[in-house]
N, C-alpha and C positions, 0 to 999 in steps of 0.2 A: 475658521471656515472662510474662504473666498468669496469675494460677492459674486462672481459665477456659480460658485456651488450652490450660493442659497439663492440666487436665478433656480436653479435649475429643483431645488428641493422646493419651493414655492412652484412647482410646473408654471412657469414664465419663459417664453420666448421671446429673444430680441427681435426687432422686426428691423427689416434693412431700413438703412439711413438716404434719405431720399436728398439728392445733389438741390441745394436752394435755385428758386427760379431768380435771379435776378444779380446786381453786382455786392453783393456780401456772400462772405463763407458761413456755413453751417458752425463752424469752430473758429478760433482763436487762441493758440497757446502762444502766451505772453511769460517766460520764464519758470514761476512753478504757478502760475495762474491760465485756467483753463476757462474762455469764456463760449458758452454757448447761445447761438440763435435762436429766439424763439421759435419753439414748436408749436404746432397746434393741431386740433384735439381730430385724430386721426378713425376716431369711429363714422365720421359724420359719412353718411352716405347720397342724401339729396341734396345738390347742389342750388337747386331751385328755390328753398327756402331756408333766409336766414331764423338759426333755433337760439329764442332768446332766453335764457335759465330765468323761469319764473314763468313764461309764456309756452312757448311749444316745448320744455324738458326742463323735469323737476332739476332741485336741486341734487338728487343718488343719482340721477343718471350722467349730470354733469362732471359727479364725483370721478363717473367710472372713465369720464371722456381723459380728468385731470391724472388719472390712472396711466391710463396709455399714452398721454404725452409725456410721463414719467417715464416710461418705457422707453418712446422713443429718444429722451434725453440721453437714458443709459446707453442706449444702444449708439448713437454720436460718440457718448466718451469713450467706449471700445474703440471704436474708429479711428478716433483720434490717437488713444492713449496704447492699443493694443490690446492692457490686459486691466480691468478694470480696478487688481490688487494699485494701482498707483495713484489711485485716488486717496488722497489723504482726508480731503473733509469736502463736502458739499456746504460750504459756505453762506448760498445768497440762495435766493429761489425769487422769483418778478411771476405772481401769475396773475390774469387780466381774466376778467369773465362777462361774457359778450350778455349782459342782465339788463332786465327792464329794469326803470329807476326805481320802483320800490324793493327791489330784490337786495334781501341782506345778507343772506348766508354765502359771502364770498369765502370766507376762511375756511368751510366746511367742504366747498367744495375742492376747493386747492390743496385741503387735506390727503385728495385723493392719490396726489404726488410727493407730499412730504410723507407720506405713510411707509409709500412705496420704497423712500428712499433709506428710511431707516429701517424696513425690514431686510433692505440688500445690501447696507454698509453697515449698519448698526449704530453705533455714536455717531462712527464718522458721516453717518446720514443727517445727524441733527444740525439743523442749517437757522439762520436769519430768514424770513420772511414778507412779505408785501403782496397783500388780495385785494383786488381794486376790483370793479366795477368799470366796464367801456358800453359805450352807445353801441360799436361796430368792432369786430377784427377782420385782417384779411382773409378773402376766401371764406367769410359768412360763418370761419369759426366760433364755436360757444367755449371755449378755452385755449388761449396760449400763455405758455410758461417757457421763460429765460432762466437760465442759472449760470452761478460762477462754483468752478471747486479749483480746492490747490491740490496740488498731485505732489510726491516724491520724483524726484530727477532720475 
């Protein structure tokens, strides 16, 4: 099965790939290395208030933020890559979670995007990982995630 197909047997939609505000590209293919820009967590609706995981949004709801910036990682490498079969391994994952200092369940919630990834490549989803803890992200995000995959030529 295709990781489209189980996109689409899992009822998930890609959502468009938004042009980055500033001088980096959203992508990088660097030979059979695909590096992607961090994304961040695309449910956030009020811009008015930074949401801290532990303070104003548990740690499931964060889960589901690390969900949809899974999403929109896949949805880059489409972009990039075309057809998502050329993804060979989801390699690295970087994700940051915008937590008050006592907040520990960072790996729980970055969960929400390594889950993602191996429900829709399967092995080739299972990756290296890094959940940190930041005071702030840009844009008053409560989750951004970076990844690296290598692709077939």
């Amino acid at each position: 099965m295709t990781p489209e197909q189980r996109l689409q047997q899992l009822g998930l939609i890609l959502p468009p790939v938004v042009t980055p505000r500033g001088s980096f590209e959203a992508w990088v293919l660097d030979g059979s290395m695909l590096y992607l820009s961090g994304k961040g967590s695309p449910l956030r609706q009020d811009l008015s208030q930074v949401p801290k995981v532990g303070r104003e949004i548990s740690a499931d709801e964060a889960r589901a933020h690390a969900h949809e910036v899974g999403l929109n990682l896949i949805a880059t490498m489409k972009s990039a890559l075309g057809e998502l079969s050329r993804v060979r391994r989801v390699v690295k994952l970087l994700g940051m979670v915008n937590a008050t200092p006592d907040f520990t369940g960072h790996t729980e919630v970055i969960n929400g995007c390594s889950d993602l990834m191996v429900q829709v490549f399967g092995d080739a989803g299972r990756h290296a990982r890094s959940a940190v803890g930041v005071s702030s992200l840009p844009r008053g995000f409560a989750v951004e995630i970076e990844a690296i995959v290598s692709i077939t030529e």
